[in-house]
C-alpha positions in Angstrom: 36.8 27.1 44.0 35.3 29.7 41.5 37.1 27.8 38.7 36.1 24.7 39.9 32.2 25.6 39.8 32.9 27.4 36.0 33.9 23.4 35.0 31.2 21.7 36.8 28.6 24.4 34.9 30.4 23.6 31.6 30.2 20.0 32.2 26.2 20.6 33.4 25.5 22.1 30.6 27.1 20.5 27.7 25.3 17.4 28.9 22.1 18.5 28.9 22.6 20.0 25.3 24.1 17.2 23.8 22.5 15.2 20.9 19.3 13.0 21.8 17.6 12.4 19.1 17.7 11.8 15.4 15.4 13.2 12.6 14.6 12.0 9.7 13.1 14.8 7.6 11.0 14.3 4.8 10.3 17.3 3.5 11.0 17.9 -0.4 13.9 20.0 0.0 16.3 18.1 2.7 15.5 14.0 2.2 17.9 12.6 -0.4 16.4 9.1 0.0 12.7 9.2 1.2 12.2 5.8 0.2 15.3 4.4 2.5 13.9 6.6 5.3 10.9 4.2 5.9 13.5 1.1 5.6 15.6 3.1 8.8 12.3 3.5 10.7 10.9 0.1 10.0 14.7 -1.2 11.2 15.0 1.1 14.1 11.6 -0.5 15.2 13.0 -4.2 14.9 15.9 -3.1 16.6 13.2 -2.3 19.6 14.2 1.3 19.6 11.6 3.8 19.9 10.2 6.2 16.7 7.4 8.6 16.5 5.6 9.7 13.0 5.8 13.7 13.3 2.2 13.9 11.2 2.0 16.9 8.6 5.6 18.1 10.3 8.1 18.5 7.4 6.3 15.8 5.2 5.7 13.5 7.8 9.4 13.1 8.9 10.3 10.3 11.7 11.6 10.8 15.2 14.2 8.2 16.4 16.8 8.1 19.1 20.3 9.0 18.9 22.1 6.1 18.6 25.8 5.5 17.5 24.2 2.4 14.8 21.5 4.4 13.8 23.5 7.2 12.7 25.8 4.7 10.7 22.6 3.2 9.2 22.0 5.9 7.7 25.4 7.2 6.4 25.2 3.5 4.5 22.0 4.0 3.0 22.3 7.4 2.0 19.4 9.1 4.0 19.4 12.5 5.2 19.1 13.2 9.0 19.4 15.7 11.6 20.4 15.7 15.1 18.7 17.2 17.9 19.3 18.0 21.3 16.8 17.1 24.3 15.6 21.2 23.7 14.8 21.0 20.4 12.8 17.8 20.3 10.6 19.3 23.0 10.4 22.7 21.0 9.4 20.4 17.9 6.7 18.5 19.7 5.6 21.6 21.5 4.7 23.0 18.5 3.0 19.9 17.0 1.2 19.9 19.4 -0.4 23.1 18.9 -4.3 23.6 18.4 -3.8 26.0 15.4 -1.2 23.1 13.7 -2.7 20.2 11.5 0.1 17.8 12.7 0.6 15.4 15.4 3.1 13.0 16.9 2.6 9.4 16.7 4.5 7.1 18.6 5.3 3.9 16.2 5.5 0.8 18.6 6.5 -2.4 16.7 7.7 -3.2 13.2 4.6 -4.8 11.4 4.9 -8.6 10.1 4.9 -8.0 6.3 3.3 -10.4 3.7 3.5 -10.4 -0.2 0.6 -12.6 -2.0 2.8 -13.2 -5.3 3.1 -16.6 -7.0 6.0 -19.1 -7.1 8.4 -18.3 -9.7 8.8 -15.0 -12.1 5.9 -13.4 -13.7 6.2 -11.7 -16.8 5.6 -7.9 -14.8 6.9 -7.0 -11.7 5.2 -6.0 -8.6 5.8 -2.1 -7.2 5.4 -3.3 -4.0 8.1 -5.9 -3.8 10.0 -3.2 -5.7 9.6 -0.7 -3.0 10.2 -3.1 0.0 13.4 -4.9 -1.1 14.6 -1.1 -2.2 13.8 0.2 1.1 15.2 -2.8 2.5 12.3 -3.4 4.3 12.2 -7.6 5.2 8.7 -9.1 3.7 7.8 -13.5 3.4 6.3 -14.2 -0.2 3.0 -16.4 0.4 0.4 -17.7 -2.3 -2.4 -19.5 -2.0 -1.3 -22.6 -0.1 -0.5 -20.3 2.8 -3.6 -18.4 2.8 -5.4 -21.4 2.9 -3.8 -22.9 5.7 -4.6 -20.1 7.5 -0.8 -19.0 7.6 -2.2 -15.2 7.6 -3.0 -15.3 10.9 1.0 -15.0 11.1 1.1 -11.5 10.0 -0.1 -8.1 10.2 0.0 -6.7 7.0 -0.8 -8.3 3.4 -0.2 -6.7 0.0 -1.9 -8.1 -3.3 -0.7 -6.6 -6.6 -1.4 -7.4 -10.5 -3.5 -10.6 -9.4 -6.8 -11.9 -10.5 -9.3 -13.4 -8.0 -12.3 -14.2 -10.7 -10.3 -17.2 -12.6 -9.8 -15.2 -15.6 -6.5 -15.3 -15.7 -6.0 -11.3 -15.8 -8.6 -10.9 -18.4 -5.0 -11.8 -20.6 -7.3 -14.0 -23.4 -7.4 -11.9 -26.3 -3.7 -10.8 -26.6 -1.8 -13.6 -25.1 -3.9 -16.8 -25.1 -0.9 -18.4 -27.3 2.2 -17.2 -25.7 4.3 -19.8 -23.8 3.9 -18.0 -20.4 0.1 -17.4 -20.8 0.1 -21.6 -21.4 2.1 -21.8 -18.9 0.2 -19.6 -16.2 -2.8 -21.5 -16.9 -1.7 -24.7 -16.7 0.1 -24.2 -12.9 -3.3 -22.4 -11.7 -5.0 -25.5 -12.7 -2.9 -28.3 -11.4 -2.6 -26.0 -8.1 -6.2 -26.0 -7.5 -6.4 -29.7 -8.5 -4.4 -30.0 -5.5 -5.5 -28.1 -3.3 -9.0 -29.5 -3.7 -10.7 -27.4 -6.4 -12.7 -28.1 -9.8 -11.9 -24.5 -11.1 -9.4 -22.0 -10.3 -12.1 -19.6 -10.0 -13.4 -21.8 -6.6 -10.0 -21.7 -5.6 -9.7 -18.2 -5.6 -12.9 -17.3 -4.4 -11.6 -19.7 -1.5 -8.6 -17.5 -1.1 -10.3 -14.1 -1.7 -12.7 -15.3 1.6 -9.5 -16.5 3.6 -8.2 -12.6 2.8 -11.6 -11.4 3.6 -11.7 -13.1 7.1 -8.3 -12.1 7.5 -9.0 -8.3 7.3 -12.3 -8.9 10.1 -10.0 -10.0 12.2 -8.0 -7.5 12.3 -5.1 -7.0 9.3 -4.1 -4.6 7.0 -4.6 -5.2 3.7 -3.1 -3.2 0.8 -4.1 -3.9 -3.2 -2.8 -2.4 -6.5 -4.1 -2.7 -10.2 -5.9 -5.6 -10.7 -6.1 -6.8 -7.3 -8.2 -4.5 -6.1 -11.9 -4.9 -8.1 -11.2 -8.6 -9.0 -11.0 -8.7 -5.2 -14.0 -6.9 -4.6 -16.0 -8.7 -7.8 -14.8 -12.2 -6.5 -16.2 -11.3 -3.0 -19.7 -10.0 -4.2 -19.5 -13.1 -7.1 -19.3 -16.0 -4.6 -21.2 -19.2 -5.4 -22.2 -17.5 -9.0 -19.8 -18.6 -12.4 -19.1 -15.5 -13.9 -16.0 -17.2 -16.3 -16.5 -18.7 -19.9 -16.0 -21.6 -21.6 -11.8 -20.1 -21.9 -11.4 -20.2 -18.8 -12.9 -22.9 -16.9 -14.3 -25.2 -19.3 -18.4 -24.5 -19.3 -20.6 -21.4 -19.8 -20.6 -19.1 -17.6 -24.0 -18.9 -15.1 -27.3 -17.3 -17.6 -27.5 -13.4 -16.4 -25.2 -13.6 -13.9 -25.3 -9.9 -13.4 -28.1 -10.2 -11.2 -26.9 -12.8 -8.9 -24.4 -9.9 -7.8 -24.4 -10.1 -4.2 -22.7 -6.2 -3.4 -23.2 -6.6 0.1 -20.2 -8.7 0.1 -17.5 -6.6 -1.4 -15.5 -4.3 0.5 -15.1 -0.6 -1.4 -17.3 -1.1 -4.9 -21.2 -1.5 -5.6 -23.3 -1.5 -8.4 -20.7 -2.3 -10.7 -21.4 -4.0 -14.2 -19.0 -6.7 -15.4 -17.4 -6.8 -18.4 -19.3 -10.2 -20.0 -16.6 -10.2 -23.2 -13.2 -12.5 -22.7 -11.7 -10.5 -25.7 -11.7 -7.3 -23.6 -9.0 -6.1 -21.2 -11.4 -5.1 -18.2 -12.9 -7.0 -15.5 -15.9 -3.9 -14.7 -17.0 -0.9 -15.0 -15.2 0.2 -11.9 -12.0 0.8 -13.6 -11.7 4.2 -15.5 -8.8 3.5 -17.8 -10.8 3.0 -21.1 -12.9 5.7 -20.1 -10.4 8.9 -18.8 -9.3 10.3 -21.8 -6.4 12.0 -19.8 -3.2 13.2 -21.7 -0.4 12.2 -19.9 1.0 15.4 -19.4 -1.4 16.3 -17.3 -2.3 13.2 -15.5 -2.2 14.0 -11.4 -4.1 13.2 -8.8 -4.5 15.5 -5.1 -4.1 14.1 -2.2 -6.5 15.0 0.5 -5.7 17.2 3.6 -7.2 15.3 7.3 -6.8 16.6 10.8 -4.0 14.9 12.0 -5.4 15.7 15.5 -8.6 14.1 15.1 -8.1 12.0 12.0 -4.6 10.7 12.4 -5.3 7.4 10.2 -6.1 9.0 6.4 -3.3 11.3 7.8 -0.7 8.8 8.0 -1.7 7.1 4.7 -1.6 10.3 3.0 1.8 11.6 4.0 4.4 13.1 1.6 6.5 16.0 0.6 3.6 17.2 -2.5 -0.3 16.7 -2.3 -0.1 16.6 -6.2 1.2 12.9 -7.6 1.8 11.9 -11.3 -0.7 10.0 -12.1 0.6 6.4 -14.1 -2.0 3.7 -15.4 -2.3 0.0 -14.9 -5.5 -2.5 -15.6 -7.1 -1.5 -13.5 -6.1 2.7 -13.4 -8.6 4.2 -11.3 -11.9 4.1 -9.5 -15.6 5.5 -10.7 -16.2 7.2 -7.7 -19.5 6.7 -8.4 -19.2 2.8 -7.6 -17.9 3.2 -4.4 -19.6 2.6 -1.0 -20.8 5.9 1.5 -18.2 4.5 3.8 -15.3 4.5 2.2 -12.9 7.3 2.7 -11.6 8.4 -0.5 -8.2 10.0 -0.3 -6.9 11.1 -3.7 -8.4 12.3 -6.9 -7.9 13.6 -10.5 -9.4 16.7 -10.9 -10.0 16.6 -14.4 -12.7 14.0 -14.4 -13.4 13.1 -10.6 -11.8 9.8 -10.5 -10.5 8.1 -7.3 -7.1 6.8 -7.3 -6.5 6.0 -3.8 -9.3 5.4 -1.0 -9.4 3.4 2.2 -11.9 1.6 4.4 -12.4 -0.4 7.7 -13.8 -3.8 7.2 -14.7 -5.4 10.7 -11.6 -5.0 13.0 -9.1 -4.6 9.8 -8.7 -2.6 7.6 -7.9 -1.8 3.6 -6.4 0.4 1.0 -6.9 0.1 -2.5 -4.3 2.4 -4.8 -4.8 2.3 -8.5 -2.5 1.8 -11.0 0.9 0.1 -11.7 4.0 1.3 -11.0 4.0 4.7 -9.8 7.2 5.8 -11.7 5.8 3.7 -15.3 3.8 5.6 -16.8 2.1 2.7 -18.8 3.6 -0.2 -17.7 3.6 -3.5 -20.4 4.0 -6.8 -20.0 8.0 -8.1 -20.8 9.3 -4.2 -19.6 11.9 -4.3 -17.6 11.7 -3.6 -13.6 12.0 0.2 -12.3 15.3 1.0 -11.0 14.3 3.0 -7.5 18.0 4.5 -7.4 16.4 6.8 -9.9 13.7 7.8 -7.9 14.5 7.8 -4.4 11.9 10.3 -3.6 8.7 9.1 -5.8 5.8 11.0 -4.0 3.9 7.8 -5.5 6.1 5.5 -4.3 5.9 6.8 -0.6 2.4 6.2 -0.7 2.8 2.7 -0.6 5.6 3.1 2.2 2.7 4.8 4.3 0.7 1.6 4.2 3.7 -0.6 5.3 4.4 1.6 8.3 1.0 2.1 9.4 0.3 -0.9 10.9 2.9 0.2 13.7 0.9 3.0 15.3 0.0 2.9 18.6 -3.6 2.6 18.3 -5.8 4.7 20.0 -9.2 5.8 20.8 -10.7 6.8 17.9 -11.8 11.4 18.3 -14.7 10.5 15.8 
């Protein structure tokens, strides 16, 4: 009898001990692959499983069941995780959920809808973004303008615009490429496309789709921009109705002192910016600070801030990683004067040799946006014609994982806001 209760005890107790759960650490020291980590947690969640964000705990590392095909999942894709038994996942949360921690669990619900705004065929750079998300293996639908403006956005939750132009200047590209093939070539698509779709100019056209994006974030997407996209976004927005392109670019002079017919009101993170009135020079504005950083590359970093994860679990998410210090890597548009942007826009990481914002985020009606500077996080100075960066050799880019943070957020529960 005695025996028989000594099995039954056994049995008791390695049951309740056994393995429940599966985390994915992301701390600097244990992940191999923090890229693929975000591609298990975005396919756990289309698999309907459950996942929590464990904010500010181990780098921000994710919380999923333990399941026979998740486990395999990650053996195939080479990322690093740790089982836990039901006891330890209550210790771990217990002690998120501390007063005196800066972390918090966040319970992840469904695996966003992901759209890339890129145009048909290959362009002569390559796009981090896409980079990241068919690395991470994280499924995403390629859309251009005919699908924003057939309202096809309203399909998704999330939209990412890279190394794209919304003032009709073709990337400000004039001076150095005006007689290359692809530059000819560019042109001549954006032209016949907004023929089509109804447009004199390109510029009409893409202030058409920059509104349709616009309207898209009020309503309640996510919308994350790189380089370029970010202030010709903002300068087509506060430009509407007014012809800011020359005779280059859309066949008649420009509107006289078109400065003043700046509407900033309408943009979503800049203001009292100047534009850059010459097509010979590389720059749309004076927002971006690349001509004017004077940075050696050696020490080129930005911080990332530190939030409450308690009370300010949004910048908390976007700002996750294993460092709060990120090589810094230029593009056409680099960084942000943080002069030029609005009160009520969060700004999340800067350089601390000359003040510049890098990455900053804002809430535009029920939507929101993030605007991250630069490139290609792991190219330095990335040129047109270079080849793409191979991810295998960086499958822990702190810079890199920013991005990743933007793709995941979308997935939070939402809750009521603490401030």
């Amino acid at each position: 009898m005695n025996k028989s209760l000594v099995y039954i005890f056994i049995f008791l107790f390695s049951f309740t001990a056994k393995a429940s759960f599966i985390l994915l650490p992301m701390d600097e020291t244990t992940q191999q692959n923090h890229l693929k980590a975000y591609g298990i947690t975005y396919w756990c969640l289309s698999k309907d499983y459950k996942a929590s964000w464990l904010l500010n705990y181990r780098g921000g590392s994710f919380l999923l069941p333990d399941v026979a095909e998740i486990r395999k999942e990650c053996q195939i894709r080479g990322v690093s995780f740790e089982i836990l038994s039901d006891s330890e996942e209550a210790s771990i949360l217990e002690e998120i959920s501390s007063p005196s921690q800066n972390m918090e669990s966040v319970i992840l619900e469904k695996a966003p809808k992901i759209a890339v705004y890129t145009p048909k065929g290959k362009q002569p750079w390559d796009d981090a973004v896409t980079l990241v998300l068919t690395y991470a293996e994280i499924p995403f639908t390629p859309i251009y303008d005919e699908e924003v403006l057939s309202d096809q956005l309203l399909l998704y939750d999330w939209l990412h615009l890279h190394h794209e132009d919304f003032t009709g200047q073709y990337g400000k590209f004039y001076a150095a490429y005006k007689n290359t093939p692809w530059y000819i070539d560019q042109k001549k698509d954006a032209e016949a496309l907004a023929t089509k779709l109804g447009y004199a100019k390109v510029s009409q056209e893409k202030s058409a789709v920059a509104k349709k994006i616009r309207d898209f974030v009020i309503g309640g997407g996510f919308m994350f921009a790189m380089c370029s996209a970010t202030d010709s976004f903002d300068i087509a927005l506060a430009a509407d109705g007014v012809d800011i392109c020359e005779a280059m670019f859309d066949g008649d002079a420009s509107d006289s002192n078109y400065q003043s017919k700046l509407n900033y009101s309408n943009s979503f993170a800049f203001k009292d910016f100047v534009l850059e009135r010459r097509p010979e020079v590389y720059e749309f504005s004076d927002i971006d600070m690349t001509t004017k950083r004077r940075i050696p590359v050696e020490k080129d970093y930005f911080t990332l801030m530190e939030f409450s994860a308690k009370w300010d679990p949004i910048p908390s998410m976007l700002c996750q990683n294993h460092t709060q210090l990120v090589k810094g890597f230029m593009g056409q548009t680099t960084s942000f004067d943080t002069a030029l942007i609005k009160s009520n826009v969060l700004v999340m990481g800067t350089c601390e040799l000359n003040g510049e914002s890098r990455y900053i985020h804002g809430e535009k009606g029920k939507g929101m946006f993030t605007f991250f500077g630069g490139h290609d996080p792991e190219d330095f100075q990335h040129q047109v014609g270079d080849p793409p960066t191979v991810l295998d050799l960086h499958p822990n880019s702190p810079g890199y994982r920013l991005i990743l943070n933007n793709v995941l957020f979308p997935a939070a529960r939402k809750k009521k806001q603490k401030t």
